[in-house]
C-alpha positions in Angstrom: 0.0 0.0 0.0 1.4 3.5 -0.8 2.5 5.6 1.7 0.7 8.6 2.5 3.0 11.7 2.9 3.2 13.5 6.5 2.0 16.5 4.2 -1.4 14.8 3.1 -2.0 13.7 6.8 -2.3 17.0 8.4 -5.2 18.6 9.0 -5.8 22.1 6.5 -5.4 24.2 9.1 -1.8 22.7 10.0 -1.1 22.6 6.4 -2.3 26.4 6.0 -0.3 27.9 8.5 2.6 26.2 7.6 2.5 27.1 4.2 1.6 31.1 4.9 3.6 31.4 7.9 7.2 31.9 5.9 5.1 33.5 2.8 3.6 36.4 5.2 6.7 37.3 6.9 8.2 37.2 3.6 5.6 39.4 2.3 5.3 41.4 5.6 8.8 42.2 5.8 9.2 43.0 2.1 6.4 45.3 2.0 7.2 46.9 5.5 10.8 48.0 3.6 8.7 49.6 0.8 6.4 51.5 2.9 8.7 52.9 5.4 11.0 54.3 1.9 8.0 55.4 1.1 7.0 56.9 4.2 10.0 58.7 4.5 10.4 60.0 0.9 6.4 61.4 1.3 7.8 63.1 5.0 11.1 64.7 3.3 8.5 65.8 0.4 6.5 67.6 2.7 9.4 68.9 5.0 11.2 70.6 2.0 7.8 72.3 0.7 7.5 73.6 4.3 10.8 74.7 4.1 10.2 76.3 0.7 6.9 77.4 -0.2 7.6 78.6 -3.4 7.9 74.9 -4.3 3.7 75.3 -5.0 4.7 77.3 -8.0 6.2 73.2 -9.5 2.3 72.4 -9.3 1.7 72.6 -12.7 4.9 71.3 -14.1 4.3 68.5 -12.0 0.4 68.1 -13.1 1.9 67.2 -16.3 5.0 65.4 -15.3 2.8 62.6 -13.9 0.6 61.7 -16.8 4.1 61.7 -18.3 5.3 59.3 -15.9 2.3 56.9 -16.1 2.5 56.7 -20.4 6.4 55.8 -19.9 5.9 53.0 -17.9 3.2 51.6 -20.0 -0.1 52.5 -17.9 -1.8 55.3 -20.4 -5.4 54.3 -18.8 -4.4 54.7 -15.1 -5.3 51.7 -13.3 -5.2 53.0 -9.4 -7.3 51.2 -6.5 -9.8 50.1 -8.3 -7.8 47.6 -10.2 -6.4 46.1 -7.1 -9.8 45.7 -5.1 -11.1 43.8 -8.3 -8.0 41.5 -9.1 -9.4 39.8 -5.5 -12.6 38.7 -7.0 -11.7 38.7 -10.5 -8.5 37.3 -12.6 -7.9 40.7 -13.5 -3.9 41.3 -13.4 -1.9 44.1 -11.1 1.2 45.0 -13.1 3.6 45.8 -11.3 5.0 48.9 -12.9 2.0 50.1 -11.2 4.3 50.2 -7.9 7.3 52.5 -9.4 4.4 54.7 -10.7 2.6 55.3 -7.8 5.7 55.8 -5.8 7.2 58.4 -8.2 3.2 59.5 -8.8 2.7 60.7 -5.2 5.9 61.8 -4.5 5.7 64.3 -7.0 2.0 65.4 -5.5 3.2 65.4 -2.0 6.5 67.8 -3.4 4.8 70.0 -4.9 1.6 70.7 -2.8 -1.7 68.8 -4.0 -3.6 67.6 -1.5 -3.9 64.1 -1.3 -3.2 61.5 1.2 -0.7 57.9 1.2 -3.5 54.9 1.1 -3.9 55.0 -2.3 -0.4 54.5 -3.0 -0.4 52.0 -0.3 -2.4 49.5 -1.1 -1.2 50.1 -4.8 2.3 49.5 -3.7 1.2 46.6 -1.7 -1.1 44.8 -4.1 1.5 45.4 -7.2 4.4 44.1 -5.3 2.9 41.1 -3.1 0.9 39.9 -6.7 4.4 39.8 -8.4 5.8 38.1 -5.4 3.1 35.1 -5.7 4.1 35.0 -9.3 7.3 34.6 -8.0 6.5 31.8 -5.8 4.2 30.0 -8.5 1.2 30.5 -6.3 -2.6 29.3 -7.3 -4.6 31.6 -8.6 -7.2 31.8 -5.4 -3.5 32.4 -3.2 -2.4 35.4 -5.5 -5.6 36.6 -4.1 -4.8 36.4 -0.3 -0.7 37.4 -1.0 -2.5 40.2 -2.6 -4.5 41.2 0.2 -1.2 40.5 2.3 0.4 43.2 0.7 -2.0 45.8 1.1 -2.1 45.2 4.7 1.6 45.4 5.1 2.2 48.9 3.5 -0.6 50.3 5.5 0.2 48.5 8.4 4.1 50.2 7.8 2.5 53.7 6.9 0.0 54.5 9.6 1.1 52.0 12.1 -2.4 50.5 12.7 -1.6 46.7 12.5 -5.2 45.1 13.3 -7.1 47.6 10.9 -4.4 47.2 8.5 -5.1 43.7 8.5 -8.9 43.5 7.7 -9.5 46.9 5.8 -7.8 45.3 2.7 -10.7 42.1 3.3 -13.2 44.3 4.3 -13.0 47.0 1.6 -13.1 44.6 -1.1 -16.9 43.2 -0.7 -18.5 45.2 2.1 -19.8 42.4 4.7 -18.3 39.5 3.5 -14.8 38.3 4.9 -12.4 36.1 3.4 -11.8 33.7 6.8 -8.9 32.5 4.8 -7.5 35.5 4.6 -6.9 36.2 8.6 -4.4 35.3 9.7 -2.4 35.7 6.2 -3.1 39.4 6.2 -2.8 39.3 10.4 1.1 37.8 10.1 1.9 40.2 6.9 0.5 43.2 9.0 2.1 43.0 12.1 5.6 42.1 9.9 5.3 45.8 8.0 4.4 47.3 12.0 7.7 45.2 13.1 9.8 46.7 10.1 8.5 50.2 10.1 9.4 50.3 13.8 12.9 49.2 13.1 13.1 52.0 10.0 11.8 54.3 12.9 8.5 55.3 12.1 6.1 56.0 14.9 2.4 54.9 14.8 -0.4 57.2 14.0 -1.7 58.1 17.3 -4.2 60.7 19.3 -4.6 61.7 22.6 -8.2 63.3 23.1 -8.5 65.7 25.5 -11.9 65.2 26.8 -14.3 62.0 26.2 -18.0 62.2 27.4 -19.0 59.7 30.0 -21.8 57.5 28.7 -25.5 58.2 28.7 -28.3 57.7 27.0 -28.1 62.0 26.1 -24.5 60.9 24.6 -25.5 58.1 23.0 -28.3 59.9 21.6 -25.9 62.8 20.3 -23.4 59.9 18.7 -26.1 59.3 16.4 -26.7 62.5 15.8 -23.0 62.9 14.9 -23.1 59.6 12.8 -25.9 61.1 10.5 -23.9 64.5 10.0 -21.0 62.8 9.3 -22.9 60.3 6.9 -23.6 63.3 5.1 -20.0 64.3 4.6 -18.8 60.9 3.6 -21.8 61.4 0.7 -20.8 64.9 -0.1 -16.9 63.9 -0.1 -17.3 61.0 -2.5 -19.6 63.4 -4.7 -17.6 65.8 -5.0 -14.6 63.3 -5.8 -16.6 61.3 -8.3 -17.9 64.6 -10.2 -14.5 66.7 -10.3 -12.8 63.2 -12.0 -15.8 63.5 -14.6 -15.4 67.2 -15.3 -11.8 66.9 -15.9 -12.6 64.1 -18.6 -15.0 66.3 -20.1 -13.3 69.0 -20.5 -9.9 68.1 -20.6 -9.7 64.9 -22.0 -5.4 65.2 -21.9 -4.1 63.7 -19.4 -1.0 66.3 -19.4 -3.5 69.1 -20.1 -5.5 67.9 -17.4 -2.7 67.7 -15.2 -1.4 70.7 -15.6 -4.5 73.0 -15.3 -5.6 71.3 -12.3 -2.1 71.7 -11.2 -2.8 75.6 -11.8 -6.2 75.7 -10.1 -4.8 74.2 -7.1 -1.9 76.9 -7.3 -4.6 79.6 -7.7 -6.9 78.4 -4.6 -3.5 78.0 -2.6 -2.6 81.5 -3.2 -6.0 82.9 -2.9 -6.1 81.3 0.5 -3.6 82.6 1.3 -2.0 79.7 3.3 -0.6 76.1 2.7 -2.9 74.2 5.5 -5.2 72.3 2.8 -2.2 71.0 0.3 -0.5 67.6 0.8 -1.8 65.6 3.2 -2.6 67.9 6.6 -1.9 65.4 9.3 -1.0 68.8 11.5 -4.4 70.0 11.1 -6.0 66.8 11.8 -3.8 67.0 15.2 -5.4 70.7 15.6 -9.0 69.6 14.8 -8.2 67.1 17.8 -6.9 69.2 19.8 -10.2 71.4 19.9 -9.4 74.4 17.3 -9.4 74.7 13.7 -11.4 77.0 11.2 -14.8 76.6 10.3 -15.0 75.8 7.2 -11.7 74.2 6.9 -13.2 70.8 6.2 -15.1 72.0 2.5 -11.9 74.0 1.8 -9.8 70.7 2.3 -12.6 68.7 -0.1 -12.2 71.6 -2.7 -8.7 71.1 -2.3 -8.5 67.5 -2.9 -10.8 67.4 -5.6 -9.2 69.5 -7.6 -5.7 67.7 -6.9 -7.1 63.6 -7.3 -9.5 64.8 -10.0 -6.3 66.2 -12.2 -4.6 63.2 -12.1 -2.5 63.8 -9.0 -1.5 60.3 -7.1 -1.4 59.2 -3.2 -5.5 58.7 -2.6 -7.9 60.0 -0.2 -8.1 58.5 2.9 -5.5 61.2 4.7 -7.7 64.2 3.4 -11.1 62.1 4.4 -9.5 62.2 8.2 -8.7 66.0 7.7 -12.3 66.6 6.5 -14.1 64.5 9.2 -11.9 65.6 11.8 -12.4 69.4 11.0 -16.8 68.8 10.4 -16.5 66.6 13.4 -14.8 69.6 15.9 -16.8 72.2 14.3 -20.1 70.1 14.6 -19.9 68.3 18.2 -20.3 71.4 20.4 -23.6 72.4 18.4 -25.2 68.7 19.6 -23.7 69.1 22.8 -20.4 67.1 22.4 -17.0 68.2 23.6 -15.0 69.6 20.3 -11.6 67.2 20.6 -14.2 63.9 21.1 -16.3 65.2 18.1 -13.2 65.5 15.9 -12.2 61.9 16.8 -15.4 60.5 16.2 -15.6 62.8 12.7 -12.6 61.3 11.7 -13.8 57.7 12.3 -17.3 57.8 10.8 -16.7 60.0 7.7 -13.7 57.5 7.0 -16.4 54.6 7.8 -19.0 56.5 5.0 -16.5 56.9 2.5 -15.1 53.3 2.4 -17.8 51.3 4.1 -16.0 49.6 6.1 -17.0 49.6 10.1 -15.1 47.4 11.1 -12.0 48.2 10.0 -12.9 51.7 11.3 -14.1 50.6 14.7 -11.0 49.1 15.1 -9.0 52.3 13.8 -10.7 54.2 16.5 -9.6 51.5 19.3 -6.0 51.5 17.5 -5.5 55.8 16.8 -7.8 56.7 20.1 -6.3 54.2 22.7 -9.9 52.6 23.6 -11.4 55.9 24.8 -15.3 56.0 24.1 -15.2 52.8 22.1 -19.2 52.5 22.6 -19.9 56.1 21.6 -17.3 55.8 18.4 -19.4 52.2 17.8 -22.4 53.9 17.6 -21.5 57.0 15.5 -19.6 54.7 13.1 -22.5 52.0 12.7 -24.7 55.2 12.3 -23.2 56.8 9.2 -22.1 53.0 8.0 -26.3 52.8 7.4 -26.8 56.3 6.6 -24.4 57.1 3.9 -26.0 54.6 1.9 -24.3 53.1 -1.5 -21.7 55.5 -2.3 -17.8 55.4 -1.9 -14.8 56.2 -3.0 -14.3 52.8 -4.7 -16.7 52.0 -8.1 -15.4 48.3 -8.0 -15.9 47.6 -4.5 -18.8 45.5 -3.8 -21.9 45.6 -1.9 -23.2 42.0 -1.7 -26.4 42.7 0.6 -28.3 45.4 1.6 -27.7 47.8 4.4 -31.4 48.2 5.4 -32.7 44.7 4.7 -31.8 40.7 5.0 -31.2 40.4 1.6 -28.8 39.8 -1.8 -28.7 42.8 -4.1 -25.1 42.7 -5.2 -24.0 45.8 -6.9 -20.9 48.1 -6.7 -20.3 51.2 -4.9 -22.2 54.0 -6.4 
């Protein structure tokens, strides 16, 4: 009688995590490298344009340089997220000149002033890189899916330092409500590898210390919800706005480099007429204001003007960064007239606009447990869960997918409005 190999006798779990042990620590570490360089390059970006100002004035020139880029390197129709999200349920390939592209992409945007934030590029980075690496490896085709997903939790595990939503935003974004078990601990191991690496390259988590949290009540609870349905109304608003300035551009500038380069200009000319650089690049300090109680009242739909204008020309790096700035800034400005202390509001902004926009509460529960410290988990639960059901179909993402309904028990299956 044949032998059976030891192999054949384990049980799948046994056989699972010894096959994706090695692979996600490969992966992990791999992707932790590329996201700290690119961590670092986006922060020496940012310090030299706050060093220089006049550095704004390369807006243009680099509007055009980066449709430029993206030709060179063989991507004339830009791919971006999308293409990753629908590679996970589809056999739809990430190239991975995609990576270099990005990379050079947002650093460009971040250099010269356009506001727009690092997730984009990292799960672009991620999902390029880890899909070339299961090439690589001679994966199946259902394990370039979860190495896929392995790399987008690494680079944004390395880039914000948020390990555990690192590790299921990248499941969770890609079909709202359904998660890929096998996927877990994969995108767990690969996660907490890029947190390991990036603290080695020195690169502290993304953290917030509130000032004041509201002890709970039904009158809090009550005015979480309230939040949650204000905030909903951002996230909708946000991804409008996003969604419309991309189609104008088309429209009327069907050029890339054209497109680039006046957008490039308009965001020059709202940056001068401002008068200030607070809404270009990313605006991490003036999420850290917003938290800290203080910031401008209509800072958030000046940030959103901003950013539209920038992602909407063709600029590269994503959204997520400028969605905190935006919620954080409604959320401050908004919490005191419900009742709500200014810094909690902010925090809880930040959260549930992030949670409209991407549809994912989950991931954002646990990114207010992982940037908050566990402060007001059950008010942040219900604010998020609040907007989650009020923002309704849209976000940021076309391909993601909505398998069942929001309000009811039931299949519908579509994509993100």
């Amino acid at each position: 009688m044949k032998e059976i190999p030891i192999w054949k006798e384990m049980s799948p779990g046994f056989r699972s995590l010894i096959k994706w042990v090695p692979i996600t620590i490969l992966t992990g570490s791999l992707l932790g490298l590329v996201g700290s360089a690119f961590h670092h390059v986006i922060d020496l970006a940012t310090r030299l344009r706050g060093q220089h100002p006049w550095f704004i004035w390369f807006l243009p020139a680099a509007g055009g340089l980066i449709p430029l880029l993206y030709k060179k390197l063989g991507l004339e129709k830009d791919p971006g997220t999308n293409v990753v999200i629908r590679s996970v349920y589809t056999d739809d390939n990430i190239p991975f000149r995609l990576a270099p592209a990005i990379f050079l992409g947002a650093m460009l945007s971040h250099f010269s002033g356009a506001s727009c934030g690092r997730e984009g590029a990292a799960l672009q980075l991620g999902g390029s890189i880890a899909s070339s690496l299961g090439k690589l490896l001679h994966l199946s085709k259902k394990d370039l899916v979860i190495i896929t997903m392995c790399g987008m939790s690494a680079t944004f595990s390395a880039l914000f330092g948020t390990p555990l939503t690192a590790a299921l935003f990248p499941i969770e974004v890609v079909s709202v409500g359904v998660v890929h078990p096998s996927a877990l601990l994969p995108c767990l191991l690969s996660s907490l590898t890029g947190f390991a690496v990036a603290g080695l390259c020195h690169i502290k988590p993304t953290a917030f210390s509130l000032s004041l949290v509201p002890e709970l009540s039904l009158l809090t609870l009550l005015q979480a919800m309230v939040l949650g349905i204000l905030c909903a109304a951002v996230a909708i608003l946000f991804c409008t706005t996003m969604h419309s300035a991309a189609s104008l551009y088309q429209k009327y500038l069907p050029h890339p480099l054209l497109r680039g380069m006046v957008g490039g200009a308009l965001v020059l000319a709202l940056t001068l007429l401002v008068g200030n650089q607070n809404y270009n690049g990313a605006g991490m300090f003036m999420v850290e204001a917003a938290i800290a109680g203080s910031i401008f009242t209509g800072a958030f739909l000046l940030k959103l003007l901003f950013t539209a204008l920038s992602l909407g020309a063709g600029f590269k790096g994503g959204e997520i960064v400028p969605v905190f700035f935006v919620g954080a800034a409604f959320g401050c400005v908004a919490a005191p007239l419900i009742g709500l202390p200014a810094s909690f509001g902010a925090a809880a902004g930040l959260i549930a606009v992030f949670c409209g926009v991407v549809n994912c509460p989950m991931a954002s529960f646990l990114l207010a447990l992982e940037l908050f410290g566990g402060q007001g988990m059950i008010l942040f639960a219900v604010t998020v869960t609040t907007s989650h059901l009020m923002s309704g179909y849209i976000g940021l993402y076309h391909d993601q997918r909505m398998p069942y309904s929001k309000y009811l028990p039931e299949f519908i299956n579509q994509t993100a409005k």
